[in-house]
VOROZA-891506 format. One line per field, with one value per residue (C-alpha): z, x, y. Coordinates in steps of 0.05 Angstrom, whole numbers. Last residue first. Example, Ala and Ser with C-alpha at 12.3 -4.5 7.8 and 13.67 -1.06 7.14 Angstrom:
// VOROZA-891506
w: [143;156]
u: [273;246]
v: [-21;-90]
This chain:
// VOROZA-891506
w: [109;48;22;11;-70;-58;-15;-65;-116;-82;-57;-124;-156;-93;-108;-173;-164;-168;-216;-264;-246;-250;-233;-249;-215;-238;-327;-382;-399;-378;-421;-481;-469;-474;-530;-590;-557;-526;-588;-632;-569;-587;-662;-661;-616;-645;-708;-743;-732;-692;-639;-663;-659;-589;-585;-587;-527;-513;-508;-471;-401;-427;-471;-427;-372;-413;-446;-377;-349;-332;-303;-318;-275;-303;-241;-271;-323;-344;-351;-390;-430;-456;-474;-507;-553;-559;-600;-583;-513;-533;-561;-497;-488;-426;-359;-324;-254;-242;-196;-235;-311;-357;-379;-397;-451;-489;-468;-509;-567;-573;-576;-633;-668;-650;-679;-746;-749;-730;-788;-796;-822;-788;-734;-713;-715;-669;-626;-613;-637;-596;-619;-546;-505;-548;-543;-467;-463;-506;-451;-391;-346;-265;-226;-152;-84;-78;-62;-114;-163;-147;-164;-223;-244;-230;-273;-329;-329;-315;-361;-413;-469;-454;-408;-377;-324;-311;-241;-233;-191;-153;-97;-64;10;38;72]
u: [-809;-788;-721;-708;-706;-764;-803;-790;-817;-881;-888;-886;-943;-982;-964;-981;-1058;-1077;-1128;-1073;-1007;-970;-894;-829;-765;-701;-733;-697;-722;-786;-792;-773;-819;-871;-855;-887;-960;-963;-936;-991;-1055;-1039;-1039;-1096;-1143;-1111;-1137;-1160;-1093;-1055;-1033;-966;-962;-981;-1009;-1074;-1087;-1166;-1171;-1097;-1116;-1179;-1137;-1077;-1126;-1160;-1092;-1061;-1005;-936;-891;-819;-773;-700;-638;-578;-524;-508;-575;-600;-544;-546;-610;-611;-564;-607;-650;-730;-723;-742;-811;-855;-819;-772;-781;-710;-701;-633;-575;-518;-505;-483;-553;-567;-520;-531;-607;-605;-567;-616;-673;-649;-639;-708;-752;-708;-724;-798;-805;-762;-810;-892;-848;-804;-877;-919;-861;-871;-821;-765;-719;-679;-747;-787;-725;-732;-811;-801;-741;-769;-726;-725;-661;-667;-683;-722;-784;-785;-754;-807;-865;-836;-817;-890;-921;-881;-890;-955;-968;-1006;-953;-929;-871;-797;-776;-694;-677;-603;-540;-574;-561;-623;-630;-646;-718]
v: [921;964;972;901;895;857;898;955;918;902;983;999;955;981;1044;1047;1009;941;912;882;904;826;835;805;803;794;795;785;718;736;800;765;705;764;802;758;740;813;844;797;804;884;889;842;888;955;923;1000;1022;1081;1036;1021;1095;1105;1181;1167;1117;1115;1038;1034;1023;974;939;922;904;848;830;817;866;847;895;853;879;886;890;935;956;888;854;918;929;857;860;929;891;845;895;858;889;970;944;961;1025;1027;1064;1083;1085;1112;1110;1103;1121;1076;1055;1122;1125;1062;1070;1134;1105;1044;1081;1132;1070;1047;1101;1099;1031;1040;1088;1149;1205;1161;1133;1204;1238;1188;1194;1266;1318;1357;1314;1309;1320;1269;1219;1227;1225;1158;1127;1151;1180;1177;1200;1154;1175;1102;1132;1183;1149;1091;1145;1161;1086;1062;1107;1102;1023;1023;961;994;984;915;908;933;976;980;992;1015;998;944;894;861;862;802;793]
């Protein structure tokens, strides 16, 4: 198999997808920085998510999203894990497609329910309709994150590294 040329890995998909998950333990394989865009505007604030939505609102949320993937997106050599909602700024498009290869960890609605069932600390989750609220991001994100998308990857019923170990045989660095 070719070898796929890449400056950075950008992981995007539906809450529940493994995207977090599956850029740690790629980092580690690939020798690669890892950062995850919500633990990385948690560390910078020094506030939780659910805060910075319920003071700033989503808009505020996704300003402060867009300046970190402005910066980390210039660096080299980094795995970074994206929030489910970080594609809608096309802005954060363009970054992404310039900066490196964007893989799509797909996960189906069955699966993306049951992994994120006892999730307290997503605020879009924080609803009575968690069901709705999820099928309506899954139904309005997804032809986002396959137009973006180099490579893209189903996770249902497999496990981290297995998700992994599929990326890295496409990118060539695993036989």
């Amino acid at each position: 198999m070719k070898k796929v040329q890449f400056q950075n890995i950008f992981l995007i998909g539906p809450m529940g997808a493994g995207k977090s998950s599956v850029g740690k333990y790629l980092s580690d394989e690939l020798d690669m920085d890892f950062y995850d865009t919500d633990e990385e505007i948690e560390k910078r604030t020094g506030v939780d998510i659910g805060w910075i939505y319920d003071v700033e609102g989503e808009e505020g949320f996704r300003k402060r999203e867009i300046n970190l993937i402005t910066e980390l997106s210039s660096l080299s050599n980094i795995v970074l894990a994206t929030g489910g909602g970080t594609i809608l700024a096309p802005e954060i498009q363009s970054l992404l497609k310039k900066h490196g290869l964007v893989i799509f960890l797909d996960v189906s609605l069955e699966y993306q329910h049951n992994r994120t069932v006892n999730e307290s600390r997503r605020p879009m989750l924080r609803v009575l309709n968690r069901s709705e609220v999820i099928e309506k991001l899954y139904t309005e994100r997804t032809p986002i994150y396959n137009k973006l998308a180099d490579y893209h990857v189903l996770t249902d019923n497999r496990n981290v590294r297995m998700v992994a170990e599929d990326i890295m045989q496409w990118l060539g660095k695993k036989k």
